[in-house]
C-alpha positions as CSV (number, residue, x, y, z in Angstrom):
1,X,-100.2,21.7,-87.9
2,X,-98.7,22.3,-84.0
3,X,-96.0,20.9,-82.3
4,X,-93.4,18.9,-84.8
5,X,-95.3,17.6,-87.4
6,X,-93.4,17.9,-90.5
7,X,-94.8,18.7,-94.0
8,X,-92.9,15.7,-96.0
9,X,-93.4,13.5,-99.0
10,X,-93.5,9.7,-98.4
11,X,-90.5,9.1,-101.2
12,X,-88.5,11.2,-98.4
13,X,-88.9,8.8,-95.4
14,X,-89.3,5.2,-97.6
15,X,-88.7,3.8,-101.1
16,X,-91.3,1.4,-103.2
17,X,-90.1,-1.2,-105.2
18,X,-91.6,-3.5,-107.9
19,X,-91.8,-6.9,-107.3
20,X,-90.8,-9.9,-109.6
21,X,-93.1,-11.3,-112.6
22,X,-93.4,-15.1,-111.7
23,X,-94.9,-17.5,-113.8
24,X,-95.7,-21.2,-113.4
25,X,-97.2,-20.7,-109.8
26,X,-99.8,-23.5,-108.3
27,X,-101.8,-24.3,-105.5
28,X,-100.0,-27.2,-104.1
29,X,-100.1,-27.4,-100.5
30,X,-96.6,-28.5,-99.4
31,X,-95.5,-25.9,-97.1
32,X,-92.1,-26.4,-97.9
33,X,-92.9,-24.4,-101.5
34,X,-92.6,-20.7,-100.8
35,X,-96.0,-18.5,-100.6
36,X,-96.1,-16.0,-103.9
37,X,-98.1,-13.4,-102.5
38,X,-101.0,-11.7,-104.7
39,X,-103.5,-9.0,-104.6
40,X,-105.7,-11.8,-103.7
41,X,-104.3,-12.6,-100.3
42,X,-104.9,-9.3,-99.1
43,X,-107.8,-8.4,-96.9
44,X,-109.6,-5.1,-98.3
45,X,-109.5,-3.1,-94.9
46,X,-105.3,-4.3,-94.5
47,X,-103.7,-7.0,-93.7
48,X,-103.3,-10.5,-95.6
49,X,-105.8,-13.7,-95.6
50,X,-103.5,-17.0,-96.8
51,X,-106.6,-18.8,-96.4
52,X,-105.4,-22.2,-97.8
53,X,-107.6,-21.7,-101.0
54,X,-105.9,-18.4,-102.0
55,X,-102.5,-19.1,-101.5
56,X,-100.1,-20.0,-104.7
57,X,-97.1,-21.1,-104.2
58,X,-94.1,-21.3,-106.7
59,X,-91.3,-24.0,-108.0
60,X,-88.6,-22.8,-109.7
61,X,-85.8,-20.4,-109.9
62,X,-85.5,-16.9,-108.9
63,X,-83.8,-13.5,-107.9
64,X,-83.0,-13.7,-104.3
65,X,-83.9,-10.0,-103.6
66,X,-87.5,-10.9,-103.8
67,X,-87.8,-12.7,-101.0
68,X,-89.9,-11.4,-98.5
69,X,-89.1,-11.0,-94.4
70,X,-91.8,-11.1,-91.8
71,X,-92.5,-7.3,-90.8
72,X,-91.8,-6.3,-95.0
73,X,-94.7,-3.9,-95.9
74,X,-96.5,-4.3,-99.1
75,X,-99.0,-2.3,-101.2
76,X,-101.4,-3.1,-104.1
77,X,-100.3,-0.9,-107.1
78,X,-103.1,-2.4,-109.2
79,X,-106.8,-2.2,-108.9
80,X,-109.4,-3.9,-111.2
81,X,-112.2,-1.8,-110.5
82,X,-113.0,2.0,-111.5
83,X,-112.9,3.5,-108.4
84,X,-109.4,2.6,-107.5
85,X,-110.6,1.6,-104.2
86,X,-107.6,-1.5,-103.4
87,X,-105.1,1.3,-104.6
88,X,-102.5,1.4,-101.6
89,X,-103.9,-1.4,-99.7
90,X,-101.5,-2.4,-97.2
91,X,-99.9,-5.6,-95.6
92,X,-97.4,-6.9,-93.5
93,X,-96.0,-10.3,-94.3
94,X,-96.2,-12.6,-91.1
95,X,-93.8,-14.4,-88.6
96,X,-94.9,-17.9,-89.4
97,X,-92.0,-19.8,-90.8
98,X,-93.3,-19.8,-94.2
99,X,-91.4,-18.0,-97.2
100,X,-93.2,-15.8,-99.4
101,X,-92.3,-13.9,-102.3
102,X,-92.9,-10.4,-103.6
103,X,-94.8,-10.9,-106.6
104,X,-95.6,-8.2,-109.6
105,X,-98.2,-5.7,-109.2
106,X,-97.1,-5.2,-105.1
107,X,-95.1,-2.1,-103.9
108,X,-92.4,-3.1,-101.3
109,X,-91.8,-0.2,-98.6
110,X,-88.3,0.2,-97.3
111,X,-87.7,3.1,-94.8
112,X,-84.7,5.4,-95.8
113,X,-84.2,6.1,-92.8
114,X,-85.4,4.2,-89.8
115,X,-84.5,6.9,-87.4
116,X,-87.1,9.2,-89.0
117,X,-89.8,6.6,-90.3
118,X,-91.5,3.6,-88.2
119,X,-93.2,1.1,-90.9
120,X,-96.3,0.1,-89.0
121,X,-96.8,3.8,-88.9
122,X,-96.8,3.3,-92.6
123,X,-99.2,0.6,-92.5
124,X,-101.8,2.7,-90.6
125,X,-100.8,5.6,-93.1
126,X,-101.8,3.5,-96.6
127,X,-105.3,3.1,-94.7
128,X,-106.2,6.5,-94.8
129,X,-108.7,7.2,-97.4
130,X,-106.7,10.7,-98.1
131,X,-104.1,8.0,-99.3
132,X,-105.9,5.7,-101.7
133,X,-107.4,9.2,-103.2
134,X,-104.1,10.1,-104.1
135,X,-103.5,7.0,-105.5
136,X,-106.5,7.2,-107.6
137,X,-106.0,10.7,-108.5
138,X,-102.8,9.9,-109.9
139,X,-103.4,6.7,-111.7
140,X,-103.5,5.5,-115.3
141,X,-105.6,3.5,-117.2
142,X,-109.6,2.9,-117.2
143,X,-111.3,-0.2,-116.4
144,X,-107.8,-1.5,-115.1
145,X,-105.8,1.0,-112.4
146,X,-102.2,1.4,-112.3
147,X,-99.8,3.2,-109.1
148,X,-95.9,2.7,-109.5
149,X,-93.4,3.5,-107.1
150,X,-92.7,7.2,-108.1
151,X,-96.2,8.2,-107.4
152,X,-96.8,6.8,-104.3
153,X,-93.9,8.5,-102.9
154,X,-95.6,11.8,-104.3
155,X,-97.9,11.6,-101.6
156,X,-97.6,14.7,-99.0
157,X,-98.5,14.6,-95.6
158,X,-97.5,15.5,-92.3
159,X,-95.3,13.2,-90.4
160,X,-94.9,13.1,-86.6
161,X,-92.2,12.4,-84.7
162,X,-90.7,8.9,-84.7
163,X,-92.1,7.9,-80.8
164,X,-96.0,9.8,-82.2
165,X,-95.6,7.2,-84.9
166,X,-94.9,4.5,-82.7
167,X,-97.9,5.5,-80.0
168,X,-100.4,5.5,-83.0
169,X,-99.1,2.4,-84.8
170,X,-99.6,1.0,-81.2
171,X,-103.2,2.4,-80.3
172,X,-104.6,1.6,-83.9
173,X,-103.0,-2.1,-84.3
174,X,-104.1,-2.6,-80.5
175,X,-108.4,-2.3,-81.9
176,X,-106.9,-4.6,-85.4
177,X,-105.3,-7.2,-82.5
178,X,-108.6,-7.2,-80.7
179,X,-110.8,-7.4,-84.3
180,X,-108.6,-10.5,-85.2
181,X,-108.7,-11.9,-82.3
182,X,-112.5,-11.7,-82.1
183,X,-112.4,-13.3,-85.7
184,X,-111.0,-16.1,-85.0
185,X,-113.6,-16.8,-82.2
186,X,-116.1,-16.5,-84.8
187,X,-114.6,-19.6,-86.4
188,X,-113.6,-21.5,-83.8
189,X,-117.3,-20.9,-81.6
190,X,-119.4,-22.6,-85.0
191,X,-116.7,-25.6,-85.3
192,X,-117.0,-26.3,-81.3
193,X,-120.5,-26.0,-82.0
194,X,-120.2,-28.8,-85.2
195,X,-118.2,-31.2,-83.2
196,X,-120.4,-31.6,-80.0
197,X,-123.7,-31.9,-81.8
198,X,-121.5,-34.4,-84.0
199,X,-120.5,-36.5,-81.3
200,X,-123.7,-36.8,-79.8
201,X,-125.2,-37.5,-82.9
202,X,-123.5,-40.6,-83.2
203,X,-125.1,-41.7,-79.6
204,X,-128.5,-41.0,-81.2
205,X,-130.3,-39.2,-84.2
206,X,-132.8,-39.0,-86.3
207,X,-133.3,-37.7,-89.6
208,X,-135.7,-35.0,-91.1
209,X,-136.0,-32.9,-94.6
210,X,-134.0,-29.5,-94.0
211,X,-137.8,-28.1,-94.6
212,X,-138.5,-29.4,-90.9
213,X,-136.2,-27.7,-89.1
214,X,-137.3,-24.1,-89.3
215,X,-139.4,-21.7,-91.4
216,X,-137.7,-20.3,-95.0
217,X,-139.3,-17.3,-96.1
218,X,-137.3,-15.8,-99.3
219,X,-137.1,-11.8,-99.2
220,X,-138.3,-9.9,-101.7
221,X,-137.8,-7.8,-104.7
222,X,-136.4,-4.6,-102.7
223,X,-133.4,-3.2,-104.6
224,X,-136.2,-2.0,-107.7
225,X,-137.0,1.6,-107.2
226,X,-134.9,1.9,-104.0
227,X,-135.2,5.5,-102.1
228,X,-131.1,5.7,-101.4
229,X,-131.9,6.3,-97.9
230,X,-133.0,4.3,-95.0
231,X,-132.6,0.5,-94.4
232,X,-129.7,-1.8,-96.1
233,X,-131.2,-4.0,-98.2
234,X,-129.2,-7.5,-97.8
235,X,-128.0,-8.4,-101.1
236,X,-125.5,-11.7,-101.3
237,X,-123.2,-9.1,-102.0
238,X,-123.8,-7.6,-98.2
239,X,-123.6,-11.4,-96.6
240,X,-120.4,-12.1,-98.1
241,X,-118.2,-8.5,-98.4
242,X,-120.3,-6.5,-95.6
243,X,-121.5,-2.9,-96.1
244,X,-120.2,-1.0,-98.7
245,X,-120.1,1.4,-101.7
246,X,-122.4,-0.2,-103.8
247,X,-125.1,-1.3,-100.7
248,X,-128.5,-0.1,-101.7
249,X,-130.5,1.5,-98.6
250,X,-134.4,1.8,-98.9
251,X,-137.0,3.1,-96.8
252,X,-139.6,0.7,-97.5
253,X,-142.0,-0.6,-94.8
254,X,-141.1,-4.9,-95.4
255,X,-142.8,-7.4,-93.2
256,X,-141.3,-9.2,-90.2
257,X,-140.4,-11.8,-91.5
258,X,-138.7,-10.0,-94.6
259,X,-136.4,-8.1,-91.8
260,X,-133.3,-9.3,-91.0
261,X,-132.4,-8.6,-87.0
262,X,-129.3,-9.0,-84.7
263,X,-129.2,-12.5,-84.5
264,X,-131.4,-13.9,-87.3
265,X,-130.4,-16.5,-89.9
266,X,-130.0,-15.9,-93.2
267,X,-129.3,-18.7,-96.0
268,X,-128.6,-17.5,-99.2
269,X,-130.6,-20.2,-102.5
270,X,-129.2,-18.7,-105.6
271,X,-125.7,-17.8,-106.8
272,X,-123.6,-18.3,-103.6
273,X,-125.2,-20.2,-101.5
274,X,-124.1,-19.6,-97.9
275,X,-125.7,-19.6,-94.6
276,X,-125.0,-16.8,-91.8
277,X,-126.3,-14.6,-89.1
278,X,-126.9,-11.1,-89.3
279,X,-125.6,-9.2,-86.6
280,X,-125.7,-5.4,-88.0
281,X,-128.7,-2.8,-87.4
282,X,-132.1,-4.1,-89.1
283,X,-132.0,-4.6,-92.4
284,X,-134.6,-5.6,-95.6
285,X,-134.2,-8.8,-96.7
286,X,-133.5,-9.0,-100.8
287,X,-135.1,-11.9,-102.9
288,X,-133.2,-15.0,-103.2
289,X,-131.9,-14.9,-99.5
290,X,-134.1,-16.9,-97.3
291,X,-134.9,-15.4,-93.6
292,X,-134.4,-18.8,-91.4
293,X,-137.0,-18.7,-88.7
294,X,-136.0,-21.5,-85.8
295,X,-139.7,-23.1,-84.3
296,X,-138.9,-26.9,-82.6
297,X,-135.2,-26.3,-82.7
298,X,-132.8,-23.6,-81.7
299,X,-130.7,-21.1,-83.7
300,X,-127.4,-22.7,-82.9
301,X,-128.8,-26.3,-83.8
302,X,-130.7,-24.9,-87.1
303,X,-127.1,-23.0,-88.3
304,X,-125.3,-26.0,-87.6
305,X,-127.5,-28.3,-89.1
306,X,-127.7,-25.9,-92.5
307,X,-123.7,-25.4,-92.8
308,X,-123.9,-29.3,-92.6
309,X,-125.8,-29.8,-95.9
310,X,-125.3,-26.4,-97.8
311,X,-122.6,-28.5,-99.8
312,X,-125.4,-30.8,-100.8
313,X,-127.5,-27.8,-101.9
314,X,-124.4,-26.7,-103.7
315,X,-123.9,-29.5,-105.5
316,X,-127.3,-29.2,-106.6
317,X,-127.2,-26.0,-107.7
318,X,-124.2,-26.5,-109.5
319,X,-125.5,-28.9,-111.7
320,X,-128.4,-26.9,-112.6
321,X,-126.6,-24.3,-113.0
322,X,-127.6,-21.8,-116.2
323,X,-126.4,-18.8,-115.6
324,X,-127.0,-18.5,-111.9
325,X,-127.4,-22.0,-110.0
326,X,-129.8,-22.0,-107.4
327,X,-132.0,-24.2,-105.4
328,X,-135.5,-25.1,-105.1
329,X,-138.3,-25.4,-102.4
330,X,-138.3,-28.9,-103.0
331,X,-134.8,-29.6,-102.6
332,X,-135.6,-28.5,-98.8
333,X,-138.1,-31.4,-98.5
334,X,-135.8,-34.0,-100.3
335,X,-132.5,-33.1,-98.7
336,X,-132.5,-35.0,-95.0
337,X,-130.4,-34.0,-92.1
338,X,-129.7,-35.5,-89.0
339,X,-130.6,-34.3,-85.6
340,X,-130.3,-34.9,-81.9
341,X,-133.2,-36.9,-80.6
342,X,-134.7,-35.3,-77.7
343,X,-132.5,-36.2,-74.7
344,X,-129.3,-35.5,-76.5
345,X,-130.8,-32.3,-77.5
346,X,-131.5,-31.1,-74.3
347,X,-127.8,-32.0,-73.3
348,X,-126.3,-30.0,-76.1
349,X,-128.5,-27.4,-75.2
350,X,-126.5,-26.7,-71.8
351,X,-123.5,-25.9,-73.2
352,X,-124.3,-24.8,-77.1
353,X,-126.9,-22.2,-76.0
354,X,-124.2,-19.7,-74.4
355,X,-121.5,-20.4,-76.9
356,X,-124.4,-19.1,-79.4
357,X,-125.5,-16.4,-77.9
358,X,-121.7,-15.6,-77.5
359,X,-121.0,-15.9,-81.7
360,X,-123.5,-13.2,-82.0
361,X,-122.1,-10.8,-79.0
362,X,-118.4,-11.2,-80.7
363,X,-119.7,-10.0,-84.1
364,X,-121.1,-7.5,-82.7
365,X,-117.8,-6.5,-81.2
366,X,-116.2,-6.7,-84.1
367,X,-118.5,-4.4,-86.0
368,X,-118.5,-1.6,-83.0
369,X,-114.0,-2.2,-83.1
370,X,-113.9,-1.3,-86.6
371,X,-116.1,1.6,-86.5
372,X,-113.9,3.0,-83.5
373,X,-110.7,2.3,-85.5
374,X,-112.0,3.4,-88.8
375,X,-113.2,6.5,-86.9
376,X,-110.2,7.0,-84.7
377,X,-107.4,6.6,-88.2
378,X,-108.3,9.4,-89.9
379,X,-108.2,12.0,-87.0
380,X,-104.7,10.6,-85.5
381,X,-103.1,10.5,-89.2
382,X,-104.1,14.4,-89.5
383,X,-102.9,15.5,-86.3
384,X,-106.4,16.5,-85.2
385,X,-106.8,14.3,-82.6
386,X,-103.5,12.8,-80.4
387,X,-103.0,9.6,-79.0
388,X,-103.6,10.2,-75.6
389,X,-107.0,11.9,-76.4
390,X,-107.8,8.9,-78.9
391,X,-106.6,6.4,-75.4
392,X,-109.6,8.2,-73.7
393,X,-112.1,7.3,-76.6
394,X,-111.3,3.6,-76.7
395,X,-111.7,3.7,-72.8
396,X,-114.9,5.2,-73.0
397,X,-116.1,2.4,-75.8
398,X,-115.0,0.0,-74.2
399,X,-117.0,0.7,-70.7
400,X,-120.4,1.3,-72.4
């Protein structure tokens, strides 16, 4: 390593504590109730997600010291799967007037110094996959991983100076800023969408079975025998989580309308039953997902219209539930929507027609950001590439 990049072990810059065993937690939704932050509320890639269904919050008595500040930095010590892969995962609790609490099973990161060590440089740092490996290397038990403070400050790597750690905390949480920001368009875009096709509807509608608003052809049985190379094959697993270690790829020739595209909508009928739009490189389409194929209507109007009944369908599969609740064909026919007659239709068409084509563009985005940072991490946290030359990628990304 050049210039001033010193060879250093993280327990000499920070220190990890353990957080505080609470009990009695629940979901109540008075803000006033301090958040008790879990290895739940933490998004896989880093960061946190309080969505309001995943946040627990506590009543009761305890230890000061465990309150949490916004900017604290936390890690996940524990990991419920084999291959360790939430080991280190970091987050930094917000500035949003709520309390939260460190709970058990999280790593708290104090710098020793702050002169010497610049905790969003940290944050960046328990990203790296050289990281979590040395997490997993060092962890105990089998189906259930364990970290703890002392071996998380075992890890060894080279740390730059404090204004290095600064310019790459900056140039990496710049791409998170924009991916967050461009995540939240992708909720607000659909609910803008909702609430002017709502409004009209109550001008005029009509109603129609969910069967006549597009063509549902299920995918196929495309994981059996699968080649390990080629094409992702869209499992539920792939429309909720995204692309990951346990995707299966196959190189079989499908038909048309058994490929997913940029763009396309997918619903899935068994299991959980969601409905979304693929916006990754073609893809094969796995049995119990339904490719949605718009014919009178458009896309915008056919997702809409779906995510307006796929509680119904729910419900329905819920209750005939087994041991995987699904849907039937004919719950398409019997299951009625409402839609815009004609001259409202036209009218939402105007305005819903760009913000469409603009949900799928922002996804798009998002996946082409996350590449560049996930890319970009690795070669600034090593030294091999520096932030000026990494300034110089993102420009060039971002003018293709």
């Amino acid at each position: 390593m050049t210039g001033s990049w010193t060879p250093t072990f993280l327990g000499d810059v920070v220190r990890i504590k353990h957080g505080f065993a609470f009990s009695g937690m629940t979901e109540n939704s008075d803000k006033t109730l301090p958040v008790v932050v879990g290895i739940g509320n933490f998004d896989y890639t880093g960061g946190f997600r309080f969505e309001s269904g995943k946040v627990k919050r506590y009543v009761g008595e305890y230890p000061p010291e465990f309150n949490l500040s916004p900017g604290d930095l936390l890690l996940v010590m524990t990991c419920q799967t084999p291959g360790g892969e939430i080991l280190g995962i970091p987050g930094i609790i917000p500035d949003d007037g709520q309390t939260y609490l460190h709970n058990q099973r999280l790593g708290k990161v104090e710098a020793i110094d702050p002169n010497r060590v610049y905790l969003p440089f940290i944050f960046q740092l328990a990203r790296w996959r050289v990281f979590n490996h040395h997490l997993f290397a060092t962890a105990s038990g089998s189906k259930i991983l364990h970290t703890s403070p002392g071996r998380i400050e075992e890890f060894r790597f080279d740390i730059p100076p404090l204004e290095e750690q600064r310019a790459i905390a900056a140039t990496l949480g710049a791409l998170d800023d924009k991916i967050k920001s461009n995540m939240r368009m992708v909720k607000l875009i659909p609910e803008l969408i909702s609430s002017s096709v709502e409004k009209e509807l109550e001008n005029n509608s009509k109603q129609i079975p969910v069967s006549d608003i597009a063509e549902f052809v299920n995918g196929g049985a495309y994981t059996k025998g699968a080649s390990g190379d080629g094409r992702v094959v869209i499992r539920i697993a792939e429309l909720n989580s995204g692309i990951g270690a346990s995707t299966v790829y196959n190189n079989i020739e499908v038909p048309d309308n058994k490929t997913a595209r940029v763009g396309d909508i997918l619903m899935s009928w068994s299991g959980t039953l969601g409905v979304y739009v693929w916006t990754r490189a073609d893809a094969i389409i796995n049995q119990h997902i339904f490719k949605v194929l718009p014919e009178e209507y458009p896309s915008w109007l056919v997702f809409d219209r779906l995510n307006s009944v796929i509680s119904e369908f729910r419900a329905i599969a819920a209750d005939k539930a087994t041991t995987m609740g699904h849907i039937r064909r004919d719950h398409l026919d019997s299951t009625l929507v409402k839609i815009p007659e004609k001259a409202g239709l036209m009218k939402l068409t105007e305005a819903c027609t760009p913000l469409w084509n603009r949900y799928v563009s922002v996804q798009l985005e998002i996946h082409q950001l996350t590449n560049l940072r996930d890319a970009l991490l690795p070669e600034l946290m090593s030294g091999r590439i520096r932030v000026s030359e990494a300034a110089e990628v993102i420009t060039r990304e971002a003018l293709r």
